[in-house]
VEXDREN-2710 file (C-alpha; in Angstrom, 1 decimal):
% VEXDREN-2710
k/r/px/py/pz
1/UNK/165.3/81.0/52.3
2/UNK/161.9/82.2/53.0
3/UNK/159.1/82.6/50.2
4/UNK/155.6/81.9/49.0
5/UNK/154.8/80.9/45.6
6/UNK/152.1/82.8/44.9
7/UNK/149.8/85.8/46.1
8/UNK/147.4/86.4/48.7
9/UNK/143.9/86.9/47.2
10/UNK/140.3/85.7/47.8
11/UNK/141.5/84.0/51.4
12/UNK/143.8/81.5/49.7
13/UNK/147.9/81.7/48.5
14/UNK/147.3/81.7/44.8
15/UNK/150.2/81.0/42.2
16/UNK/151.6/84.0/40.5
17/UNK/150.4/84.4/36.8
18/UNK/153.8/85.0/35.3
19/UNK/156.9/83.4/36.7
20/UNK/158.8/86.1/37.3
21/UNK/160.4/86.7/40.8
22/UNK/162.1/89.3/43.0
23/UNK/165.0/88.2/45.4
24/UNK/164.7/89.7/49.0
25/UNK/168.1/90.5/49.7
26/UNK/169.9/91.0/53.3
27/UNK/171.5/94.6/52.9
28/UNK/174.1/94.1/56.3
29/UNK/175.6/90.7/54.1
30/UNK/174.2/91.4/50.9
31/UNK/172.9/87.2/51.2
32/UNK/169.8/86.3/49.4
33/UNK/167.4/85.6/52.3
34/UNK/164.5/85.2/49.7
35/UNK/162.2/84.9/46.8
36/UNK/158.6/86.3/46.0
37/UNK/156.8/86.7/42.8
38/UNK/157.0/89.1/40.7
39/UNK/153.0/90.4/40.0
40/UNK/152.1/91.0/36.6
41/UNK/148.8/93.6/36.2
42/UNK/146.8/90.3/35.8
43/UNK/147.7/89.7/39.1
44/UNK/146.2/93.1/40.4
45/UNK/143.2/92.4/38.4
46/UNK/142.5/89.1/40.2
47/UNK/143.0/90.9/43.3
48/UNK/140.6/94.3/43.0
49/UNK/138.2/91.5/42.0
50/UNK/138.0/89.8/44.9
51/UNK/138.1/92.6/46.7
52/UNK/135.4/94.6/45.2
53/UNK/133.3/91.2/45.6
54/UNK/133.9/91.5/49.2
55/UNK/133.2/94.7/49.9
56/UNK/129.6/95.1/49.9
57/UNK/129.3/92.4/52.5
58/UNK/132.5/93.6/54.6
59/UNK/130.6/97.4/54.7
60/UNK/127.7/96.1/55.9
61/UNK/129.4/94.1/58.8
62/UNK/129.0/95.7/62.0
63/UNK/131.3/98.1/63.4
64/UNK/131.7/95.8/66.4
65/UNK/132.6/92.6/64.3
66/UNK/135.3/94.9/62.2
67/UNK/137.1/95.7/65.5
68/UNK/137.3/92.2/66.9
69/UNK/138.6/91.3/63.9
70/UNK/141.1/93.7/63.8
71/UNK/141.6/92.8/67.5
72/UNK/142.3/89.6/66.5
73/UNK/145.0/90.7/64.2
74/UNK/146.6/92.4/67.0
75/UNK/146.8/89.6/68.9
76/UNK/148.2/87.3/65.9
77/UNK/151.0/89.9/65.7
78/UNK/151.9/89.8/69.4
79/UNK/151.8/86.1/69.4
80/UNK/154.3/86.1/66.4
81/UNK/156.7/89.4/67.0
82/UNK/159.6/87.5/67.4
83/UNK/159.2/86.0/63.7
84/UNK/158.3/89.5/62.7
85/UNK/160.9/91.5/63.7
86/UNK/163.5/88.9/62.9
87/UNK/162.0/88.9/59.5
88/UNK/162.3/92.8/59.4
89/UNK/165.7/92.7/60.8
90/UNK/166.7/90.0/58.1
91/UNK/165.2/92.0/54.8
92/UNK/165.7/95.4/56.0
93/UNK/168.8/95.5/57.8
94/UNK/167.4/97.3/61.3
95/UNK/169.4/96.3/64.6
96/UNK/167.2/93.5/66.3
97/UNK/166.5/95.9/69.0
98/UNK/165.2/98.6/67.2
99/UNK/162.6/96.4/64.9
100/UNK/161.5/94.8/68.0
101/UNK/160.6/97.6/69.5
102/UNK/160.3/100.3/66.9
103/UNK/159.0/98.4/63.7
104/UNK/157.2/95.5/65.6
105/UNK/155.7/97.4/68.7
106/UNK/154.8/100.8/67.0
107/UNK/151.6/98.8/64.4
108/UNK/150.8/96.6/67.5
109/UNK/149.8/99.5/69.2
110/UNK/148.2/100.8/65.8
111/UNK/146.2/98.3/64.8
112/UNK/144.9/97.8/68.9
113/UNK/143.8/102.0/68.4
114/UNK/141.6/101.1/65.3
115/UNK/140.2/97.5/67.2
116/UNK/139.2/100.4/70.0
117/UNK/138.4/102.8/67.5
118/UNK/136.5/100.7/64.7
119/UNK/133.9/100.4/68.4
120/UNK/133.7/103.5/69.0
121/UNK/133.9/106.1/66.4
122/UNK/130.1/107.6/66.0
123/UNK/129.5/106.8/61.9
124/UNK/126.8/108.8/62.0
125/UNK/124.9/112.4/63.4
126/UNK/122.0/114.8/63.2
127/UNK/122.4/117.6/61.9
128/UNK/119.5/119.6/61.6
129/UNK/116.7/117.9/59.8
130/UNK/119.4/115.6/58.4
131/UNK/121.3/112.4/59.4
132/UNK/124.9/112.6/58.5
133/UNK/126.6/109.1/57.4
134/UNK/130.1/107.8/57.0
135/UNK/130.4/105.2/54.7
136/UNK/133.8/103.4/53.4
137/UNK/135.2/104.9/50.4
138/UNK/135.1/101.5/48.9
139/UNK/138.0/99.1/47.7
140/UNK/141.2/100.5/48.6
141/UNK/145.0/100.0/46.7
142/UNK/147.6/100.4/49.4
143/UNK/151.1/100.8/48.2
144/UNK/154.0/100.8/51.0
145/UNK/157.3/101.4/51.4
146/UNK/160.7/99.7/53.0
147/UNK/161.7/101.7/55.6
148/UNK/159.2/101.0/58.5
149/UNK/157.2/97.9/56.3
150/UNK/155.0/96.5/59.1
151/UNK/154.4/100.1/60.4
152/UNK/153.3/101.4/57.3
153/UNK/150.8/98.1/56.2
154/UNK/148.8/98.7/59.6
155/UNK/148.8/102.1/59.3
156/UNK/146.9/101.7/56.0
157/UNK/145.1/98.1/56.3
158/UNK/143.9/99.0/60.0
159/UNK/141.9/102.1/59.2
160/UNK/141.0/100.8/56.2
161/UNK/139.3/97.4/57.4
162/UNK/137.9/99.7/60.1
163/UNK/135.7/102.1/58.0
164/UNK/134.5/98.9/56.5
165/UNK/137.0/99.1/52.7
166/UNK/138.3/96.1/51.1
167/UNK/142.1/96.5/50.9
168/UNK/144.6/95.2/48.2
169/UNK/148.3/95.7/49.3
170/UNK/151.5/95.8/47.3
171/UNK/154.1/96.6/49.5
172/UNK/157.8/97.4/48.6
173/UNK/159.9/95.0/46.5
174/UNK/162.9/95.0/49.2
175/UNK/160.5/94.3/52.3
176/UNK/157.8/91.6/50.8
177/UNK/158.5/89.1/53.3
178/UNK/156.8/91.1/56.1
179/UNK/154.1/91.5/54.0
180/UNK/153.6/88.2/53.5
181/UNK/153.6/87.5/57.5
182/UNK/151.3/90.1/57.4
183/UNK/149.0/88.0/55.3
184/UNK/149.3/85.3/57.3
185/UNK/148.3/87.2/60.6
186/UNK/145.4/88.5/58.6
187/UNK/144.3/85.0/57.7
188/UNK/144.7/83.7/61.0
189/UNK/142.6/86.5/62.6
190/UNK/140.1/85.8/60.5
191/UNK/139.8/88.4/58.1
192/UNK/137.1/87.3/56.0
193/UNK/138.1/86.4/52.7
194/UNK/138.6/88.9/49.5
195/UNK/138.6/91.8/52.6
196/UNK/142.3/92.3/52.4
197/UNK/144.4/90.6/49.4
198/UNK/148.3/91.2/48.7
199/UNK/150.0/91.0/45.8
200/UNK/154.1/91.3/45.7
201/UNK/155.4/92.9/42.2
202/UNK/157.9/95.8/41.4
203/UNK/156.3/99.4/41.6
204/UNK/156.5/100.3/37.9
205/UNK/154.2/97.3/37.0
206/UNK/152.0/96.1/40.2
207/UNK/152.5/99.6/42.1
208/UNK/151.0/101.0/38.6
209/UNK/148.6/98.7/37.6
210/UNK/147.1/99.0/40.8
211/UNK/146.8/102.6/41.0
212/UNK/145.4/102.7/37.4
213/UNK/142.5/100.4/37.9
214/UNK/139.1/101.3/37.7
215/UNK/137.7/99.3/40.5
216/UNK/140.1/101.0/43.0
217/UNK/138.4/103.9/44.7
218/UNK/141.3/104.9/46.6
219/UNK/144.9/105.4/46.6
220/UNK/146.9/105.2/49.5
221/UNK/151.0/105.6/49.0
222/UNK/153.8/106.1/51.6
223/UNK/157.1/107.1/49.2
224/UNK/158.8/109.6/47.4
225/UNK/157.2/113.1/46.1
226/UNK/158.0/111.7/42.8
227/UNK/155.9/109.0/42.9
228/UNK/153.2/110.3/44.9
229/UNK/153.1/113.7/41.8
230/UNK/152.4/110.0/39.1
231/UNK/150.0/108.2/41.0
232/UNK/148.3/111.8/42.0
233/UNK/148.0/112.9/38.0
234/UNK/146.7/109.2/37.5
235/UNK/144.0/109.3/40.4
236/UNK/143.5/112.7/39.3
237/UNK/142.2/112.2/35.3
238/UNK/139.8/109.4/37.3
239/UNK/138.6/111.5/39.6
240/UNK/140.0/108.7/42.1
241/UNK/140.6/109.5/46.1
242/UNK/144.1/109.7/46.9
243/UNK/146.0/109.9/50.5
244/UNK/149.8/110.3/50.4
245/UNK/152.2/110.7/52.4
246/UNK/155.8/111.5/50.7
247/UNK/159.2/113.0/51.5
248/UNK/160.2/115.3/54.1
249/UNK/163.3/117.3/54.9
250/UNK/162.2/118.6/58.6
251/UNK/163.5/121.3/61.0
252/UNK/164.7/121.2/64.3
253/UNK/164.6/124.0/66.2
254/UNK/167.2/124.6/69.1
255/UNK/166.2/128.2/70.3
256/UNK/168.5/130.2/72.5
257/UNK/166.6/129.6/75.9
258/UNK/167.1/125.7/75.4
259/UNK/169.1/123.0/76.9
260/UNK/171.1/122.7/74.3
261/UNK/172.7/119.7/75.3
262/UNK/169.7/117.7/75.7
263/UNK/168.5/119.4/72.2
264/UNK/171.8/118.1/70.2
265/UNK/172.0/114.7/71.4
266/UNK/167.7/114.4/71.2
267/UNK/168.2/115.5/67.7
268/UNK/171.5/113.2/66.8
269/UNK/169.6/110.6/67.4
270/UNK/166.7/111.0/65.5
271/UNK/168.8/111.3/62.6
272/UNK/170.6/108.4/63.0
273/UNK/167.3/105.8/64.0
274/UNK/166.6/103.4/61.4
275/UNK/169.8/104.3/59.7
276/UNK/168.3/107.8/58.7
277/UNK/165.5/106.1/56.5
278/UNK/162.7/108.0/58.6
279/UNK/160.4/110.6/56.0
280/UNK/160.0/112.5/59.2
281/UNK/163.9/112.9/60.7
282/UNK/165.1/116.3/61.6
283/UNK/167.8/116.4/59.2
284/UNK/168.1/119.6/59.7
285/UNK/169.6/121.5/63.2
286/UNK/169.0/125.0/63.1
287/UNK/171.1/126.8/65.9
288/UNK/171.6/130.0/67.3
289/UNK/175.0/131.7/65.8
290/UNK/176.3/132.6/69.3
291/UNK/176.1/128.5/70.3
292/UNK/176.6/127.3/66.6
293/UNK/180.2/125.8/67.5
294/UNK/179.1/124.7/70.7
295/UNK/176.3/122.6/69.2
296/UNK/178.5/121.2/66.2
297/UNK/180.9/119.4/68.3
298/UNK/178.4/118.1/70.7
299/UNK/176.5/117.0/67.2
300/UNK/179.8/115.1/65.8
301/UNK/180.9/113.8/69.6
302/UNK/177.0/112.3/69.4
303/UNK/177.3/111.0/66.0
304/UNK/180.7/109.4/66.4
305/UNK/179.0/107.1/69.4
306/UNK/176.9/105.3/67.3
307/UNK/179.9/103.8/64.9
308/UNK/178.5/100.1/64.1
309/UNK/175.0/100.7/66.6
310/UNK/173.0/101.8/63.2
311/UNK/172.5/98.9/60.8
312/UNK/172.8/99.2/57.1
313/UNK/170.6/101.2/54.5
314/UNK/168.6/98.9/52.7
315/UNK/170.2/98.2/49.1
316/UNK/173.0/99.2/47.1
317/UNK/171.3/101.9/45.5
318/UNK/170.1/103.5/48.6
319/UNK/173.9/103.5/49.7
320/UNK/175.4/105.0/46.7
321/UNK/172.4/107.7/47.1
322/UNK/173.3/108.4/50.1
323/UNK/176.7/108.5/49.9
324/UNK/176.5/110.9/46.5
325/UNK/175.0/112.9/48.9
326/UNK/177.9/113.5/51.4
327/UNK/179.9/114.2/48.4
328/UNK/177.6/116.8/47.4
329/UNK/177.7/118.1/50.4
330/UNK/181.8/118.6/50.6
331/UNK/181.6/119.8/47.1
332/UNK/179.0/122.6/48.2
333/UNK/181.7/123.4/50.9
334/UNK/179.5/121.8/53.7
335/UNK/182.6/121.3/56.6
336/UNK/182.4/117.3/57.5
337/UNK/182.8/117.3/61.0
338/UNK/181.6/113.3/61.3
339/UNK/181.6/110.2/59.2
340/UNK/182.0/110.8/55.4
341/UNK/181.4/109.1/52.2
342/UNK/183.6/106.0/52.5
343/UNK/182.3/102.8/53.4
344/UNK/182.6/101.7/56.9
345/UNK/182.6/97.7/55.9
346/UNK/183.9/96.1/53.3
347/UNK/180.3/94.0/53.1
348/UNK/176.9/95.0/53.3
349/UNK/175.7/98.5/52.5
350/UNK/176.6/100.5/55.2
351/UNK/177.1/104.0/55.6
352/UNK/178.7/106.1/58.6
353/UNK/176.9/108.5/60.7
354/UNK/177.9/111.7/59.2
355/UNK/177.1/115.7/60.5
356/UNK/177.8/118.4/58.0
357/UNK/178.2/122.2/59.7
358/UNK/178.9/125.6/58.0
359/UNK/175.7/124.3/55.7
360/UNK/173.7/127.1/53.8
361/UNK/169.9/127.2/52.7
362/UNK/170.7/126.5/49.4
363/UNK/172.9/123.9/49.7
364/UNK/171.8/120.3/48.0
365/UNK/172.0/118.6/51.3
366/UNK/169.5/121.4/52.9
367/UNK/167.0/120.9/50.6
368/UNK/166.9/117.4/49.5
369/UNK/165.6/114.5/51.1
370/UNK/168.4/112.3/51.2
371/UNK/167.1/109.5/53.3
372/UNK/170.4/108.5/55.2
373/UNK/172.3/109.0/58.3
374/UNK/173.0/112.5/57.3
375/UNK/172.7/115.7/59.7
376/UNK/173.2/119.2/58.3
377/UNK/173.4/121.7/60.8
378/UNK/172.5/125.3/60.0
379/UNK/173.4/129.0/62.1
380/UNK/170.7/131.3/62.3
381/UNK/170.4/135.1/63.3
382/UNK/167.3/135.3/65.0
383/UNK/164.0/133.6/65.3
384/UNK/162.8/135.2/62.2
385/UNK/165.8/133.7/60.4
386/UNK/165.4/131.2/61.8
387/UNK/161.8/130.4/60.7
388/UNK/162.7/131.9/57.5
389/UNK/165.0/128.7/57.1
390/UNK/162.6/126.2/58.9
391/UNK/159.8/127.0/56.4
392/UNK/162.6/127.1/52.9
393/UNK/162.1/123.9/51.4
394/UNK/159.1/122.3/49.6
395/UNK/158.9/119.7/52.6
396/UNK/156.4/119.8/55.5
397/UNK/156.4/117.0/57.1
398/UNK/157.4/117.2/60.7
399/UNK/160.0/118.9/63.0
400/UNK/160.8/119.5/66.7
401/UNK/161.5/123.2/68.3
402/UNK/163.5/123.5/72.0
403/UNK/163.0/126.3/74.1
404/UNK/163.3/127.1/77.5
405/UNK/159.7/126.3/78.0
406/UNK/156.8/125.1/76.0
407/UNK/154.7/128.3/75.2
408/UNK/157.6/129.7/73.9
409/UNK/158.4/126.3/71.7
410/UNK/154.9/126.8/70.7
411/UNK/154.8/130.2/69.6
412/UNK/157.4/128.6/67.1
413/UNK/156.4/125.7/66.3
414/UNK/152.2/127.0/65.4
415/UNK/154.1/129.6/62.8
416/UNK/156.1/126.4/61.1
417/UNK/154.7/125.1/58.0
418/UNK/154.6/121.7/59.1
419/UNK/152.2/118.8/60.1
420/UNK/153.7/117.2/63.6
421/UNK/155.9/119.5/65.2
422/UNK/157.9/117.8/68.8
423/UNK/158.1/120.2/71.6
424/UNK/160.8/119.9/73.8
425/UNK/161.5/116.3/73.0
426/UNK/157.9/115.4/73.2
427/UNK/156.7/111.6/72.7
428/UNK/155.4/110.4/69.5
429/UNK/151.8/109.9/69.8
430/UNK/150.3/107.2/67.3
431/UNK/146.7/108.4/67.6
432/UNK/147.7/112.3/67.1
433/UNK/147.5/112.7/62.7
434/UNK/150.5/112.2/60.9
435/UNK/150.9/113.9/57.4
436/UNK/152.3/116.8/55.7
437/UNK/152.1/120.4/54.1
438/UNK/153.1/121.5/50.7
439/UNK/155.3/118.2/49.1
440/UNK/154.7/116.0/51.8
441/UNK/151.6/114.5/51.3
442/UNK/147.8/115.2/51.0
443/UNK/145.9/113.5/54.2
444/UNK/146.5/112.0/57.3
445/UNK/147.0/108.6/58.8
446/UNK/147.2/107.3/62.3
447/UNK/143.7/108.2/64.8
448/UNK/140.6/109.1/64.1
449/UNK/142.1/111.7/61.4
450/UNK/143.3/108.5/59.2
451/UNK/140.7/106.2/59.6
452/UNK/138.2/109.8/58.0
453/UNK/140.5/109.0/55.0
454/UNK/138.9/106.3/54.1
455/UNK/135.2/107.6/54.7
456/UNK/133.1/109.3/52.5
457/UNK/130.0/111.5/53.6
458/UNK/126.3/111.2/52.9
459/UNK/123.7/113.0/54.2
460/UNK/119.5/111.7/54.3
461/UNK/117.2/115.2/55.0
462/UNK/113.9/114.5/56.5
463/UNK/110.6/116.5/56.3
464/UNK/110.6/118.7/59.6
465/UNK/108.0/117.7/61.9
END
């Protein structure tokens, strides 16, 4: 059983103001693993307090003290991975293997870019007659989610702390217990105190309270298009920043001159990591008709290889989500050619790698993010069709396009109305921008692109001599 009894504000563990607590729950056993408290707005309040306090002195720190900080943070999560993945592993239900890697290694490497970046990145310019500044936005109210909870903190914090903001985090309610490590590494690095705060609470209360109050100047939110339209409309009627990166229902394109093979079981597998709880999985294959059949049962061979590999999604209601979903899908007349709606276990919130063919445009499971192991794969005519479908929902988050070579995959891929496109299997890249068009977000994290988010411009113009 693993908990604090309080919240992690001014540089200190402080106790809760109400007594109210959430229960971390292991979704493979469904065991409670541990207990956090439950933060009332009062909670928040005390925290944008100590952070606006510490900004003024934080924003004037160097640029070269805010990246050995942060380089110190690095180093605090190397030295404690193990504890962090196992801790992510434990509350989240990803194989140990994939959070050591995947959910541990990828915000090591993040928060190393901004320690390099936070040195380097030129915060101001001439222009003219004029010197151009970049100054942090202010005090920022980072609110996470649970499917990549360490990823998603450094992705925020790191940039944040770099540009010289004050941060106050309130991360998931299923995933607090990285948070809280998180905390710790921040406190050992010596992060200076009331520079980054964190307070554990439910979404409708802390989430809220926090992106309602006045002495945020910022809003950044990793979740679902729901929540980011709210907290939008609320930063909106204060004329508050917001950054927001939301749901995603993205395309990949296997075009006739590709190795298909290679294409299929690149893009099974996408689907499939982290259980399918990725805003940026190709959940949708779109395949030329005269290879369609050939590509569906590579697609359910792939998918019925992974079996027990993928762990659990992360609760109960996630599960029965995604598993309404597959129903959906059969009663659309989507043909099931892997997995299906039954459980695989009788324990822990499972849910089996499934691949729909014969799936349409319209269909529910083509246009909704459903945020599980769930592959629909779509025929096309030609490339126009196929674009037509690529671009057909209200997502733009990512996608991949194959082709027999890259200009080709290119030519696709710059028409696609999408933020991070993958060409030919191409690496993820955490300094390239990552964010979406249309529904999937306003702004950019990761780079030089997300730590701009949390600058603001001003510009001095001096008499000409």
């Amino acid at each position: 059983m693993k908990a604090h009894d309080g919240m992690y504000i001014d540089g200190a563990w402080r106790p809760a103001v109400g007594a109210d607590t959430i229960e971390v729950v292991n979704p493979a056993d469904e065991q409670v693993i541990g207990r956090v408290p439950a933060g009332t707005a009062e909670d928040v309040d005390a925290a944008v307090r100590a952070a606006r306090a510490a900004f003024p002195g934080w924003a004037a720190t160097a640029p070269a003290e805010r990246a050995a900080r942060l380089a110190a943070l690095r180093d605090v999560l190397v030295a404690r991975k193990d504890e962090i993945a196992e801790t992510v592993t434990a509350e989240l239900g990803s194989p140990l293997p994939f959070s050591q890697n995947v959910q541990v290694g990828l915000p090591i490497a993040v928060a190393g870019s901004y320690a390099e970046l936070a040195a380097t990145y030129s915060f101001e310019e001439k222009v003219g007659n004029s010197t151009v500044y970049q100054e942090p936005v202010g005090v920022v109210g980072a609110i996470t989610p649970w499917n990549y909870p360490l990823h998603q903190i450094v992705a925020k914090v790191a940039p944040a702390l770099a540009a010289g903001c004050t941060v106050v985090l309130k991360p998931a309610e299923d995933t607090p217990l990285t948070a809280q490590l998180f905390a710790e590494a921040a406190h050992e690095a010596g992060v200076p105190a009331g520079v980054f705060n964190l307070v554990t609470g439910l979404g409708p209360v802390a989430g809220q309270a926090l992106a309602e109050h006045p002495g945020v100047d910022l809003v950044s939110f990793t979740g679902s298009t729901a929540v980011g339209r709210r907290i939008g409309a609320t930063a909106g009627a204060a004329v508050k920043k917001v950054a927001l990166e939301l749901g995603g229902k993205s395309a990949n394109v296997i075009l006739p001159s590709a190795d298909l093979a290679k294409a299929v079981n690149v893009g099974v597998a996408n689907v499939m990591s982290n259980s399918g709880q990725t805003c940026s999985a190709w959940t949708r294959m779109l395949v030329h008709r005269e290879r369609y059949e050939e590509a569906v049962e590579l697609a359910a061979t792939a998918a019925a290889k992974y079996g027990d590999r993928i762990g659990p999604v992360v609760n109960a209601g996630q599960q029965a989500r995604v598993r309404g979903y597959i129903e959906k899908g059969l009663a659309e007349g989507a043909r099931l050619v892997a997995g299906g709606p039954e459980s695989p276990r009788e324990r822990g919130y499972f849910v089996q790698p499934t691949v729909f063919a014969d799936v349409t445009p319209e269909m529910t499971i083509a246009q909704e993010e459903i945020f599980g192991p769930v592959l629909a794969i779509l025929p096309y005519e030609d490339e126009q069709d196929a674009l037509r479908i690529a671009n057909g929902t209200v997502y733009g988050l990512a996608g991949a396009v194959w082709a027999g070579d890259d200009a080709e995959a290119v030519a696709f891929a710059r028409r696609m109305e999408t933020g991070q496109v993958d060409i030919n299997g191409g690496r993820f890249n955490p300094l390239a921008p990552f964010g979406g068009y249309k529904q999937s977000g306003v702004g950019r994290e990761l780079g030089a692109h997300g730590l701009a988010e949390y600058l603001q411009t001003k510009s001095l113009q001096f008499q000409e001599r």
